[in-house]
N, CA, C and O atoms as CSV, one atom per row, in Angstrom:
chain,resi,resn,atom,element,x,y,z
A,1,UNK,N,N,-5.931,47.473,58.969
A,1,UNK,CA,C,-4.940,48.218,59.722
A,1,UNK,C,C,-4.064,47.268,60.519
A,1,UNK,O,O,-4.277,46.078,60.751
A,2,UNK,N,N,-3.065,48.001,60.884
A,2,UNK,CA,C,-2.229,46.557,61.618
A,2,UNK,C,C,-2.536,47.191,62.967
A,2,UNK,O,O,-2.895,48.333,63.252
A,3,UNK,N,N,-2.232,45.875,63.884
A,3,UNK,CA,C,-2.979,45.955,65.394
A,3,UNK,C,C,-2.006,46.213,66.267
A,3,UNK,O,O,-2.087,46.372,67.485
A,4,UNK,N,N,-0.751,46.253,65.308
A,4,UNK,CA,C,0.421,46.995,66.495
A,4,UNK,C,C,0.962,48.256,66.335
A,4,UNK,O,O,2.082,48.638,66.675
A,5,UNK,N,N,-0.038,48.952,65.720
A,5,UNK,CA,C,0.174,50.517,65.925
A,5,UNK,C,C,-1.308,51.282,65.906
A,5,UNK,O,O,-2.346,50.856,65.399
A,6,UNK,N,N,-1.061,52.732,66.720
A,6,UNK,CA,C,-2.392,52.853,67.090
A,6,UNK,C,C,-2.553,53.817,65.384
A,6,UNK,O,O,-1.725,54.056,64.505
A,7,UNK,N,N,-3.958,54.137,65.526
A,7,UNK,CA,C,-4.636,54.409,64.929
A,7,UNK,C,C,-3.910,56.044,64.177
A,7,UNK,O,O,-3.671,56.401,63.024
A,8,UNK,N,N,-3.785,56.577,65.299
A,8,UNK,CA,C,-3.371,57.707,64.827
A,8,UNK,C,C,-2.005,58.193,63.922
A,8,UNK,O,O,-1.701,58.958,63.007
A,9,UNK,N,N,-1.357,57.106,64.924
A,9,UNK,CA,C,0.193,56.587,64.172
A,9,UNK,C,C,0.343,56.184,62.733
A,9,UNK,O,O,1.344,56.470,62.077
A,10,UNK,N,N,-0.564,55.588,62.316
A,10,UNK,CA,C,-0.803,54.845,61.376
A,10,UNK,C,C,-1.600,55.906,59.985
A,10,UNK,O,O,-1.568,55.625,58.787
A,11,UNK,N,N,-2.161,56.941,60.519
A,11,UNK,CA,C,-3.021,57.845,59.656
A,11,UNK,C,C,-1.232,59.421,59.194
A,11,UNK,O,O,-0.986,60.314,58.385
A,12,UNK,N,N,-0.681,58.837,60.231
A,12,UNK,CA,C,0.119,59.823,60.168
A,12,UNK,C,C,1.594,59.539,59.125
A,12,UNK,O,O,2.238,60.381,58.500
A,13,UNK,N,N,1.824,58.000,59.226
A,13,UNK,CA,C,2.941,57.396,58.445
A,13,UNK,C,C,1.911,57.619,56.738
A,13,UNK,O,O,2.339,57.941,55.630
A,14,UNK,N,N,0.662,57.329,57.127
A,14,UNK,CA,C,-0.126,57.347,55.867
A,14,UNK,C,C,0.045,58.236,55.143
A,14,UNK,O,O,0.414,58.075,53.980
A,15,UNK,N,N,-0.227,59.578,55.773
A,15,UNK,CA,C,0.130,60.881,55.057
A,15,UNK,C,C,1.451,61.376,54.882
A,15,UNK,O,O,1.520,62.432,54.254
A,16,UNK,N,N,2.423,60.921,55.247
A,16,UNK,CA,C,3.742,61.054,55.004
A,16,UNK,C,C,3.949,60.398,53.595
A,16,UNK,O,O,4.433,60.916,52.588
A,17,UNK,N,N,3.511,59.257,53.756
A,17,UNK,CA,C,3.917,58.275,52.217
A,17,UNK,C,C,3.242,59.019,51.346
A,17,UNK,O,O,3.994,59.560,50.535
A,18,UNK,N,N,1.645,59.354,51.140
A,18,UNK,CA,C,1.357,60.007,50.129
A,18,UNK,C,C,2.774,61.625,49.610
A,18,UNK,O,O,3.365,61.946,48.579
A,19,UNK,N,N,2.705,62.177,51.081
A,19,UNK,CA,C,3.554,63.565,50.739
A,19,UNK,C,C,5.027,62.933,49.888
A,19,UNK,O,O,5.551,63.469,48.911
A,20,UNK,N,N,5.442,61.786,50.507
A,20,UNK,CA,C,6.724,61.491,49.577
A,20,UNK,C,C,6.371,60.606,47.952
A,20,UNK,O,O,7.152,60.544,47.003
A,21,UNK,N,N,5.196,60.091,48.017
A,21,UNK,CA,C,4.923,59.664,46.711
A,21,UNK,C,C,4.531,60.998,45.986
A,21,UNK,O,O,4.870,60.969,44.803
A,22,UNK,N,N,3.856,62.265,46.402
A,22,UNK,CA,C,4.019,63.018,45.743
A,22,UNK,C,C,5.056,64.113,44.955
A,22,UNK,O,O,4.998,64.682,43.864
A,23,UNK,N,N,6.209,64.112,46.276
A,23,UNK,CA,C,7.147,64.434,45.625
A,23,UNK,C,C,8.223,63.389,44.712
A,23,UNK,O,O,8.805,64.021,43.830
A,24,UNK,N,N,8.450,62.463,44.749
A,24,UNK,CA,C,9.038,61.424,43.734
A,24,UNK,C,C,7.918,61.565,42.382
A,24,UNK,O,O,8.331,61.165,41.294
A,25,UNK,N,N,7.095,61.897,42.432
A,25,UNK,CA,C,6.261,61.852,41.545
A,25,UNK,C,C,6.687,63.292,40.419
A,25,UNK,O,O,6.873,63.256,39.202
A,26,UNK,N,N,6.738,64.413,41.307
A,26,UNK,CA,C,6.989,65.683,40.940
A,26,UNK,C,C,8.367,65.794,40.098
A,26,UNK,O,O,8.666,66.424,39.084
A,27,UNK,N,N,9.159,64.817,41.044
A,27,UNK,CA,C,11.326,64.708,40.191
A,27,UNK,C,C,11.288,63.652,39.660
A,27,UNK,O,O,12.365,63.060,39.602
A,28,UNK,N,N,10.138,63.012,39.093
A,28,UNK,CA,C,10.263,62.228,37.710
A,28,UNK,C,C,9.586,62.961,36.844
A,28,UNK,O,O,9.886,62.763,35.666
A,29,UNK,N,N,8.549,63.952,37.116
A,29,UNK,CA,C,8.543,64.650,35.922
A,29,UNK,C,C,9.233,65.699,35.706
A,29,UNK,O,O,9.068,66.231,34.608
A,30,UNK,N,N,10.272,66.358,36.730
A,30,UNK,CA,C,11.200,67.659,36.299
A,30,UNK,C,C,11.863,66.623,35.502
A,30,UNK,O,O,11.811,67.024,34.340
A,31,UNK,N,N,12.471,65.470,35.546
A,31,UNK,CA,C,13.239,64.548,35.121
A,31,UNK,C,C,13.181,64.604,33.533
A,31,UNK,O,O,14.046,65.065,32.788
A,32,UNK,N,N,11.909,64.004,33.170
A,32,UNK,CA,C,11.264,63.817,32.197
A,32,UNK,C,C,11.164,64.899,31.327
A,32,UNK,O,O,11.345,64.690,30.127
A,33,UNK,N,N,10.790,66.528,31.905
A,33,UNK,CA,C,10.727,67.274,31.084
A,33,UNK,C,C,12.261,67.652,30.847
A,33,UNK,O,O,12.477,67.937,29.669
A,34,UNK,N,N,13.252,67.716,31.586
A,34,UNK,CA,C,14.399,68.210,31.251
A,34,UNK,C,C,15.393,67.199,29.901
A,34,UNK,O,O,15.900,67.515,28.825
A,35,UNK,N,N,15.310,66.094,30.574
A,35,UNK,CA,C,15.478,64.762,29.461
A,35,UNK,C,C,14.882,65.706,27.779
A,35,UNK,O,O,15.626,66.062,26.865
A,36,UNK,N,N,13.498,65.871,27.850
A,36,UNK,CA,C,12.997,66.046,26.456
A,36,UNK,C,C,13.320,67.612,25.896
A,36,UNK,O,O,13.370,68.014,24.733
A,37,UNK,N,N,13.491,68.236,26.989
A,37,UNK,CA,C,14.236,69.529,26.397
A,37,UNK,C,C,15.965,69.341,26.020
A,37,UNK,O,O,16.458,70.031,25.128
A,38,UNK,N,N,16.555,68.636,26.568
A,38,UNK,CA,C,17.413,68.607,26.039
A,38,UNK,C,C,17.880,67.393,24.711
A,38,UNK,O,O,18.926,67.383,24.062
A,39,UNK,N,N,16.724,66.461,24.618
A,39,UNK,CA,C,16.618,66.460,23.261
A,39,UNK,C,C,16.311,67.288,22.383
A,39,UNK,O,O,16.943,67.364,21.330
A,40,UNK,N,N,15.138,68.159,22.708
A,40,UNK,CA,C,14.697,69.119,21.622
A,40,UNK,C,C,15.886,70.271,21.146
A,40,UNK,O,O,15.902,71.050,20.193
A,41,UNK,N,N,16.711,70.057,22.070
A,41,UNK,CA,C,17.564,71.638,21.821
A,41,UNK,C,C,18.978,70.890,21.008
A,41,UNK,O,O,19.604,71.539,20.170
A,42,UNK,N,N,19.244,69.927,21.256
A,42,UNK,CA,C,20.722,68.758,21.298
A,42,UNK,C,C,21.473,69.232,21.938
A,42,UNK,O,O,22.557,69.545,21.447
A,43,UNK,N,N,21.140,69.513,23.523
A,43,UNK,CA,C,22.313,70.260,24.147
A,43,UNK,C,C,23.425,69.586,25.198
A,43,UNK,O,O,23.239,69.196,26.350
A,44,UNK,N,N,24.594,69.587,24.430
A,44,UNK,CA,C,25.326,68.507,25.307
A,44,UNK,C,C,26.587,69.146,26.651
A,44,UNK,O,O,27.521,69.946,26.600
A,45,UNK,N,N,26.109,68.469,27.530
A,45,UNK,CA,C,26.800,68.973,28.197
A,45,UNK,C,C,28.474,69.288,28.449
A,45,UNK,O,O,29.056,68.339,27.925
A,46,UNK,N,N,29.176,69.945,28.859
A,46,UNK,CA,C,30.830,70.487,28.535
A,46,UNK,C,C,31.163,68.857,29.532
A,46,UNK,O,O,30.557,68.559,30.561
A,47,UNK,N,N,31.984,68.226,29.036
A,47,UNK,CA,C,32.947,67.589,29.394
A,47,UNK,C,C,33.604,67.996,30.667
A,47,UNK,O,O,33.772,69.213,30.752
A,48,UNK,N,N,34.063,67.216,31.783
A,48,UNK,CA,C,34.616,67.475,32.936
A,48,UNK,C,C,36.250,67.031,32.793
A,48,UNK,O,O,37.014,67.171,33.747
């Protein structure tokens, strides 16, 4: 643990990082599945 933050501080940044590694985790796989559905379908998007 590092000795310049207390204990509690430190359990609390902890669980924050997991909650944001879990969501980055979650929008690489919406990512991933949308990517492969729109291979499966060949659906291209309208031009801007």
């Amino acid at each position: 643990m590092n000795a310049a933050r207390p204990d509690g501080e430190m359990r609390t940044l902890a669980a924050e990082n997991e909650r944001l590694k879990k969501l980055l985790g979650e929008k690489d796989l919406e990512i991933a599945i949308l990517k492969d559905l729109v291979r499966k379908t060949g659906f291209n998007a309208p031009k801007r």
